[in-house]
C-alpha positions as a LaTeX table, in Angstrom:
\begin{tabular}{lrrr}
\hline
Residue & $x$ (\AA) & $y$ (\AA) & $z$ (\AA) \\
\hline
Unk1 & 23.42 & $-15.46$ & $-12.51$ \\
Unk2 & 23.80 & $-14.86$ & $-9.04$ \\
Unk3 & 21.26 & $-11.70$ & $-8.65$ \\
Unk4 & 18.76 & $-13.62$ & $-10.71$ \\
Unk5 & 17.72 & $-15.65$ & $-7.80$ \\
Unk6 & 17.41 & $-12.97$ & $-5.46$ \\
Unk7 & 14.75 & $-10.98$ & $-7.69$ \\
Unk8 & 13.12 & $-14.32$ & $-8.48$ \\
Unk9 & 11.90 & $-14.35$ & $-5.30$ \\
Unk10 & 10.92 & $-10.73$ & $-4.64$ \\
Unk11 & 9.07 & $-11.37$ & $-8.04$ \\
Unk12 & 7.74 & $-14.39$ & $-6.60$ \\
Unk13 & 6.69 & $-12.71$ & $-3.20$ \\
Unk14 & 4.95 & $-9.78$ & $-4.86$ \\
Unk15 & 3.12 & $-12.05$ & $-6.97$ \\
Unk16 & 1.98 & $-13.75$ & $-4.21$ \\
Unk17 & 1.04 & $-10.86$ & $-2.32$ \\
Unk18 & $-0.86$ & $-9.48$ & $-5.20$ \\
Unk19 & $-3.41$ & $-12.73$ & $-5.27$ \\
Unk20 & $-3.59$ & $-12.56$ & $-1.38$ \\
Unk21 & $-5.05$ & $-8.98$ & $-1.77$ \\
Unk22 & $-7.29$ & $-10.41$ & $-4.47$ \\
Unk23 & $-8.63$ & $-12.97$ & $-3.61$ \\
Unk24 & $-11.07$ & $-11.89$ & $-0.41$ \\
Unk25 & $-12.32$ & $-8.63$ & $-3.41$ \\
Unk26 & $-13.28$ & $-11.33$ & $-5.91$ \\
Unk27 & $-15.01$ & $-13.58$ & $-3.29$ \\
Unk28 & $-17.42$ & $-10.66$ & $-2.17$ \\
Unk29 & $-17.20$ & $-9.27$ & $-5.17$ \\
Unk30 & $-19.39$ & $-12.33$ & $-6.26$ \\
Unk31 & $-21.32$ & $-12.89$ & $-3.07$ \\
Unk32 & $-22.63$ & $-9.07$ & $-3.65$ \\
Unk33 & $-23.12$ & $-9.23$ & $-7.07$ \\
Unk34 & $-25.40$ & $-12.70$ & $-6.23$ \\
Unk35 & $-27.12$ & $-11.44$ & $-3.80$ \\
Unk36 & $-27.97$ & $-7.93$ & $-5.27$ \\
Unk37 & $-29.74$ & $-9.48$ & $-8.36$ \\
Unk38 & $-31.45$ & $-11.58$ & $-6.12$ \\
Unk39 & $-32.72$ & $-8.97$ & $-4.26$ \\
Unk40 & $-33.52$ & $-6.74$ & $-7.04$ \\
Unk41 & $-35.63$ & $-9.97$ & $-8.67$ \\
Unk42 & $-37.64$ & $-10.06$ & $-5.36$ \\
Unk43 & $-38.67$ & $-6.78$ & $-5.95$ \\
Unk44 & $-39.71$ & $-6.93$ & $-9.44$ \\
Unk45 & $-41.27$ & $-10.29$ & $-8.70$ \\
Unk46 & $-42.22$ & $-10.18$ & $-5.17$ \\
Unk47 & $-40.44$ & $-13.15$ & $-4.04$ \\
Unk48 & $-39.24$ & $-12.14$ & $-1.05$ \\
Unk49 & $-36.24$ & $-13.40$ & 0.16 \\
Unk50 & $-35.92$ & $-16.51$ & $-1.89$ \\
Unk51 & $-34.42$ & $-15.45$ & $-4.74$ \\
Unk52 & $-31.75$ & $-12.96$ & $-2.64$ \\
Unk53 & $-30.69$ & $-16.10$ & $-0.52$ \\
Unk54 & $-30.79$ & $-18.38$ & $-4.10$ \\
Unk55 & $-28.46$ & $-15.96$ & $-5.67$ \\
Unk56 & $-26.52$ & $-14.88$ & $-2.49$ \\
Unk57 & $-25.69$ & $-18.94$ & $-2.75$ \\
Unk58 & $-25.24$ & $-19.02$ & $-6.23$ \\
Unk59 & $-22.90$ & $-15.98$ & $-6.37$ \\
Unk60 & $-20.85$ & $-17.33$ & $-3.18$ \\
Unk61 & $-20.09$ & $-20.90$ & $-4.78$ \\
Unk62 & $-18.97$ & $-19.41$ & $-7.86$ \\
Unk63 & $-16.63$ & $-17.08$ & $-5.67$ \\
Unk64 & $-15.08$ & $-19.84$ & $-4.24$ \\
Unk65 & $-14.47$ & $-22.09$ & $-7.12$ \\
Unk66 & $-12.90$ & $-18.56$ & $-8.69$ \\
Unk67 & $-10.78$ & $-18.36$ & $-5.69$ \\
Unk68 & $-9.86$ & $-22.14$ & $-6.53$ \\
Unk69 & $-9.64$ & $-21.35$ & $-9.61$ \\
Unk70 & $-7.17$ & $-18.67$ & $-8.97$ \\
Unk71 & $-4.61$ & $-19.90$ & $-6.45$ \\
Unk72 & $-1.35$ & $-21.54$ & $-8.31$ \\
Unk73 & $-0.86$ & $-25.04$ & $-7.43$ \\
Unk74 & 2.54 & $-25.88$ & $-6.34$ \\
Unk75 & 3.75 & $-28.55$ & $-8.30$ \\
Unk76 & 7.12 & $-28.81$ & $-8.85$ \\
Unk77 & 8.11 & $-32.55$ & $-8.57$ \\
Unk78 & 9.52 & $-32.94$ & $-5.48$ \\
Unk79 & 12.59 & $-31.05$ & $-6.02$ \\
\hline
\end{tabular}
């Protein structure tokens, strides 16, 4: 019982780390994705820029409410 604190928390720290090296990737991950079909609309439908800055918008909220999403909440009770 004593070591299992220990590697608790390197588990704990690595986990975290993980998710910190994530999280940026999946929020321009989605910005780029957005924003590439947007641009590649305006050139099949000659809509230029609207639908790149529509998308680039679209594609940037649902980054952020991923990264929301994503980070743990830490709840435990006061103790």
């Amino acid at each position: 019982m004593r070591d299992e604190k220990p590697r608790k928390l390197q588990v704990t720290f690595l986990r975290q780390l993980g998710l910190a090296i994530e999280l940026p990737f999946v929020l321009v991950a989605a910005v780029v994705l957005g924003g590439g079909a947007g641009y590649w609309l305006d050139n099949r439908l000659h809509t230029s820029p609207a639908l790149t800055f529509l998308l680039g918008a679209l594609g940037f909220a649902a980054g952020v409410r991923e990264v929301l999403r994503r980070i743990p909440r830490e709840d435990d009770g006061g103790q």
